[in-house]
Structures are given as structure tokens and as C-alpha cells.
C-alpha positions in Angstrom: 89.7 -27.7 37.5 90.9 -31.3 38.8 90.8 -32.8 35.2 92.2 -31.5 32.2 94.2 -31.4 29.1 97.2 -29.6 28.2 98.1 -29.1 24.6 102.2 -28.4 24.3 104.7 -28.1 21.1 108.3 -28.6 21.3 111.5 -28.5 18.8 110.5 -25.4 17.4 107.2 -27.3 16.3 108.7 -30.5 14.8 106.7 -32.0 18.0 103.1 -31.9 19.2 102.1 -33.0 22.5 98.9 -33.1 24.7 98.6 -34.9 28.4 95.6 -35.5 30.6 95.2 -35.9 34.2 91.6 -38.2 34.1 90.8 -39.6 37.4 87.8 -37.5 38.1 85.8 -38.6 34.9 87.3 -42.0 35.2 85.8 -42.3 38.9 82.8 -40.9 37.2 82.5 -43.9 35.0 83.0 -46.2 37.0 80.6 -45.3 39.3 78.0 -45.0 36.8 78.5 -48.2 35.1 79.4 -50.3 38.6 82.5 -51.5 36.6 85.2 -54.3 37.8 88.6 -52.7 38.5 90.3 -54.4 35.0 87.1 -52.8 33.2 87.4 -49.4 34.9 91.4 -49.5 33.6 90.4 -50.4 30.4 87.4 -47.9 29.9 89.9 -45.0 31.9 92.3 -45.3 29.8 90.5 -45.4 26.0 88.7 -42.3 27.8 91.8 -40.6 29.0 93.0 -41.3 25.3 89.9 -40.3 23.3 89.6 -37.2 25.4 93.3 -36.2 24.2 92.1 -37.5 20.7 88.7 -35.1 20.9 90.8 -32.0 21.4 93.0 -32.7 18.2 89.7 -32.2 16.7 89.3 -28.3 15.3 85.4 -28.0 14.6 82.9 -27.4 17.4 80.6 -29.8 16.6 83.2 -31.9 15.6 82.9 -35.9 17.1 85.2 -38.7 17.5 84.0 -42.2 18.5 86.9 -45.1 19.3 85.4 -48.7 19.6 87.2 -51.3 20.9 85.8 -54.5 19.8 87.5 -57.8 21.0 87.2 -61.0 21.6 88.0 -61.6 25.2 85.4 -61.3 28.3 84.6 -57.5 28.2 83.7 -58.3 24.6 83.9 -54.1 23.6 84.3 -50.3 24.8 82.8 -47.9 23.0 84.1 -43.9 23.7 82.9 -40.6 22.3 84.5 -37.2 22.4 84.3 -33.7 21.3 86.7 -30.8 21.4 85.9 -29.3 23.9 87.3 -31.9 26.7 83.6 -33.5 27.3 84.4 -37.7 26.6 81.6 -40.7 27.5 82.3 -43.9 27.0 80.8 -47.4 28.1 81.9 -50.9 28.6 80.0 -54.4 26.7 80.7 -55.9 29.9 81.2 -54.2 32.6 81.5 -57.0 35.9 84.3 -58.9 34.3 86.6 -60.3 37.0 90.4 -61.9 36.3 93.6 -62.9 37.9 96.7 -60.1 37.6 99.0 -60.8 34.9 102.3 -61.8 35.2 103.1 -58.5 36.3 101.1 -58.4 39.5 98.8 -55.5 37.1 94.8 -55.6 36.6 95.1 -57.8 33.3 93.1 -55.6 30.6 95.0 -57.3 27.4 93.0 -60.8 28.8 90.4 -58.5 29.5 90.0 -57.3 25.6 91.3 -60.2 23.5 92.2 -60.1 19.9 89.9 -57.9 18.1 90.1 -54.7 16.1 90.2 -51.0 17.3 87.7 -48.0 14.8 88.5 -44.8 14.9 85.5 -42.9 13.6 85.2 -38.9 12.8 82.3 -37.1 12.1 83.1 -33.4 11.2 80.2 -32.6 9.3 81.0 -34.1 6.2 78.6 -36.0 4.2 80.6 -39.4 5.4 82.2 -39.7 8.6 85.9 -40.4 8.3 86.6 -44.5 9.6 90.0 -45.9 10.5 90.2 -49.7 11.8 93.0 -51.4 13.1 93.6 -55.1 14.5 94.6 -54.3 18.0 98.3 -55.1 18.6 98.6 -55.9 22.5 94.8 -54.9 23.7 96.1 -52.7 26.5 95.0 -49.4 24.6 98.0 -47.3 24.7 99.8 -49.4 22.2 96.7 -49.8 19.9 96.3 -45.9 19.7 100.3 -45.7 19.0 99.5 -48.5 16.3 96.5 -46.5 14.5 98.5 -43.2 14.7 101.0 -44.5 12.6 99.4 -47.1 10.2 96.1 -44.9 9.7 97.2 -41.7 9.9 100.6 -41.8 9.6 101.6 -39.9 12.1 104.8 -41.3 14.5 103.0 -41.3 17.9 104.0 -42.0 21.5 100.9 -43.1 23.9 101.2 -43.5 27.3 97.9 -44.2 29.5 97.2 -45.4 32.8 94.9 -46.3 35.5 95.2 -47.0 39.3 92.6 -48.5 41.4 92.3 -48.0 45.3 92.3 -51.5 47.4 88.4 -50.5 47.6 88.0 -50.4 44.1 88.1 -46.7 43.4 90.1 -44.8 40.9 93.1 -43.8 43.1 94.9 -41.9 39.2 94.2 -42.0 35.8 95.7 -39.7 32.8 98.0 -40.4 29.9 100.1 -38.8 27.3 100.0 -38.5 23.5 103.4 -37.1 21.8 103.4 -36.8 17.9 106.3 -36.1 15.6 105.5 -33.5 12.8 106.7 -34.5 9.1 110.4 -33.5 8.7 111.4 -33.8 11.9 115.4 -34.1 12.3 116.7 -37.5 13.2 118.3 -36.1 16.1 115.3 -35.1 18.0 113.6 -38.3 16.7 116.4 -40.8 18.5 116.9 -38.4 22.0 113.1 -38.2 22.0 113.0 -42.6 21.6 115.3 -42.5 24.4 113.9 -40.2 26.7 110.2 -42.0 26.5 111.5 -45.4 26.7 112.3 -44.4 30.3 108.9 -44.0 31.0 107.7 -47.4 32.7 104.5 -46.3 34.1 102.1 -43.4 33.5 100.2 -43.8 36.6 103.8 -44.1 38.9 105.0 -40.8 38.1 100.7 -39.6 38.7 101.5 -41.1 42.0 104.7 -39.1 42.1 102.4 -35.3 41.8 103.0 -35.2 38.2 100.9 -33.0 36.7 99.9 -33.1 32.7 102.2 -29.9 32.7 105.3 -31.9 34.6 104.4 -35.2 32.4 105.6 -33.3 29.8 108.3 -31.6 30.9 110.3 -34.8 32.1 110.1 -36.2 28.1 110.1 -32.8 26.7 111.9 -30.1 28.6 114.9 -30.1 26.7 113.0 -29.6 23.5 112.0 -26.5 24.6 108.6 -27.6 25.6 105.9 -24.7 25.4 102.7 -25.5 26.9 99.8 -23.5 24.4 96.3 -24.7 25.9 94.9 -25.9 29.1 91.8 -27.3 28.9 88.9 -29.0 31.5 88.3 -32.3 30.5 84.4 -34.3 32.0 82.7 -37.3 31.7 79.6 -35.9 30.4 76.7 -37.2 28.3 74.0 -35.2 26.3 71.5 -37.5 26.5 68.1 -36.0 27.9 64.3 -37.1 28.5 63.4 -35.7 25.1 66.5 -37.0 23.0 65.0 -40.6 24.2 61.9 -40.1 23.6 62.5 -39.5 20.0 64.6 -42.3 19.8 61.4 -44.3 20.9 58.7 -42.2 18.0 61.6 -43.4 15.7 61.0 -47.5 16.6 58.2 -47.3 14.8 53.6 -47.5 15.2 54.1 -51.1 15.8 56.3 -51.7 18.8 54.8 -48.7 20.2 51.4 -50.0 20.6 52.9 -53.2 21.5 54.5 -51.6 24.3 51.0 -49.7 25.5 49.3 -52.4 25.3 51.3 -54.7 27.6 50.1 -51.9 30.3 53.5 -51.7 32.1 55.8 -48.9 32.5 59.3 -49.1 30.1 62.2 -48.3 31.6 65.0 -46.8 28.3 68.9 -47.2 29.8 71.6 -44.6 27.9 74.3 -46.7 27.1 76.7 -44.0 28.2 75.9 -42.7 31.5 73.2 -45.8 32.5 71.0 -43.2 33.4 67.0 -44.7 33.4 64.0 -43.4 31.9 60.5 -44.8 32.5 58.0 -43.9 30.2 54.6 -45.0 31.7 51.5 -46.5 28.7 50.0 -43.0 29.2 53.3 -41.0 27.6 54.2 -43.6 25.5 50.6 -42.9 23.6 51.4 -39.4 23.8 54.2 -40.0 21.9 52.2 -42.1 19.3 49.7 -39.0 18.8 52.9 -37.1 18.5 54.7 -39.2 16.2 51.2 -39.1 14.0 51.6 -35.3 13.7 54.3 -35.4 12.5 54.0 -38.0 9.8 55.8 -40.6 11.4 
């Protein structure tokens, strides 16, 4: 398995820790949804983040959803996971084009703007648990540390990254989240401050061989890391012929016959995964008939 997640403790539990190595299902996006190089390093790393997020998750069906809603060019991002390493996720915008940032690095803060990150849950409850957040910086990593510790309150280290190729491909991507349990001693909390502060770049030591395992032995190894899981982690979208065509019985009589009466093939887009479905006037009075039976 190329991608995947590995889930860790260290200090005799006081810390939690899970790291990703992404570029796979990043690639995977961006190929799908033709996206700009500052897009693809947005949407990589709020996937690379919600993937790590999804697996925090205990239920099976369990679902998180992180929207990024800001007011610069990309205008959103919108990413769903589940706990078992499977993340999609999509971009408002997905051609947007701008200059480096002072740094010489694809400039996704200008990219995202001002705006507010939600953090939604749905674990089969009869409301779905919502966090929201003003994003701090817009670059993703910070905004997660930010929700962690206001929403959930939950001390949090974030690190995510991703590297494009000179052709526009995703050279790395993967990212780090380390969370401090309640109680733990102030010793391990300032050695721990330290010892991440020293990480300048995620995708630098990627392009060093590090593996999710290595990641997090260089902040964690003299905590007495112990890595407990290793998961795959995919782009991967459930949407299907038949989930679609439900969604289209659910629009309604009206718009329906509208649609068969124009004569002309519709062509439905998933927002996820961008992949097309045509439904010529023949199915789409199928449908109708159908949606009749059933009392719709």
C-alpha cells in the first residue's frame, strides 16, 4: 500500500499521534478535478488532514465532512471521510492561478482568504455534531490545530504538506496530527513544543524518504513512540448510476418533465470525483413512472 495512515501513542499514552503519506489520492484528485497546482495543495492537504481526522472516528458508518469556506478566489473545499482511510473531497474553484508568496511557496492562504472552517460529524445520531471556526492563517494545517483546541479542546500539533512536480503533478503529499491527552506532565508538553517547532516543512522531510512511521519517530522517539495501526488510505467516492438517479426522482414531477420535454440528453456531474452521468428523455421518463410507484 503506497498510501496510508499510521495511528501511534507515546509517553505512556499521555500522547496520541497519527501520520499519512497522501500523494497517491492527492494525484487522484487532481487529476479528476484538472486542479491548478495552489488548488491541488490546498485540496491535498485538507484531504491528507480529514483522512487522519476520519480514522479518529470509531463507528463504521461513522462520517466526517470539513468545509472550508473563504473568501478568496478558490471561494471553498469541501472534504469527506470515513474510518476506514476512504477521503473525497472537491474544490469551488478549481483553475485558480496566483503568484508564490513571499516565500517562493504555491500561495494557498491568498488562495482561501478569510473565511470560516466546519467541522461536521455524523455518527448516527439524530443530529450531526457541527464545529465552525474563523480560519486563522487559511493554509489548513494551522486552522485544524485552531479547531482542535478551541472546539474540541484538545492541544494539537498539525503539520500538512504538498509538493507539486514542474509539470504540475503531485511530486508528495502527507501530514501529521499529534494530540496531547488531558493530564499530560508539563515536561513532555515543553520537550514535545520544542522538538515540533523544528519541523519546517512536512513535505522536506517526504522528500527526505520519511515515511508516516519515520515522521513520527523524529518528534516522537524519545517518548517512547509505539506505532498501534497501519491503515490504507484512497481517494474514493461512493457515488453510483443508481445513487444519482435517485437524487434526480427526488427533484421532483415538475423539473422532470421539464427536462423530457426539452428532448435532450442530461448530463448529472458528482461533485466529488466529476464523474458524468447522462441520462437520455427515455430513462429520465423511466424514472418518472418509477418515482410514481413509489408515491413520489
Amino acid at each position: 500500500m503506497t498510501d496510508y495512515i499510521v495511528r501511534a501513542t507515546a509517553a505512556e499514552g499521555q500522547i496520541r499521534a497519527f501520520a499519512i503519506t497522501s500523494r497517491e489520492l492527492v494525484e487522484e484528485a487532481r487529476t479528476r478535478h484538472n486542479s491548478s497546482p495552489v488548488v491541488t495543495a490546498a485540496l491535498g492537504r485538507l484531504l491528507s488532514g480529514g483522512a487522519m481526522m476520519g480514522v479518529m472516528m470509531k463507528g463504521d458508518k461513522d462520517l466526517l465532512t470539513l468545509q472550508v469556506k473563504g473568501d478568496g478566489p478558490l471561494k471553498g473545499l469541501t472534504v469527506t471521510a470515513d474510518s476506514k482511510g476512504n477521503v473525497k473531497g472537491y474544490p469551488e474553484v478549481p483553475d485558480v492561478i496566483l503568484p508564490a508568496n513571499h516565500r517562493g511557496k504555491l500561495d494557498v492562504a491568498g488562495a482561501v482568504g478569510g473565511g470560516i472552517l466546519n467541522v461536521i460529524k455524523d455518527m448516527g445520531l439524530k443530529e450531526p455534531y457541527v464545529g465552525q471556526v474563523a480560519l486563522q492563517t487559511g493554509e489548513i494545517a494551522e486552522d485544524l490545530t485552531y479547531y482542535f483546541a478551541t472546539s474540541e479542546q484538545v492541544p494539537s500539533a498539525v503539520g500538512l504538506g504538498v509538493l507539486m512536480e514542474k509539470n504540475n503533478t503531485v511530486k508528495q503529499a502527507g501530514g501529521f496530527i499529534i494530540q496531547l491527552m488531558p493530564n499530560t506532565c508539563e515536561q513532555v508538553i515543553a520537550r514535545l513544543e520544542e522538538k515540533v517547532a523544528t519541523v519546517t516543512s512536512v513535505t522536506d522531510l517526504l522528500e527526505q524518504g520519511y515515511t508516516p512511521e519515520k515522521l513520527l519517530e523524529y518528534m516522537l522517539g524519545e517518548f517512547g513512540l509505539e506505532i498501534t495501526d497501519k491503515m490504507p488510505a484512497r481517494f474514493y467516492c461512493n457515488c453510483s448510476r443508481e445513487r444519482v438517479s435517485k437524487a434526480l426522482i427526488s427533484i421532483g414531477k415538475k423539473d422532470l418533465r421539464e427536462m423530457i420535454d426539452e428532448g435532450e440528453p442530461i448530463e448529472v456531474n458528482c461533485h466529488f470525483c466529476n464523474t458524468a452521468y447522462e441520462f437520455t428523455p427515455e430513462e429520465l421518463k423511466a424514472l418518472l413512472e418509477n418515482g410514481a410507484h413509489s408515491g413520489i
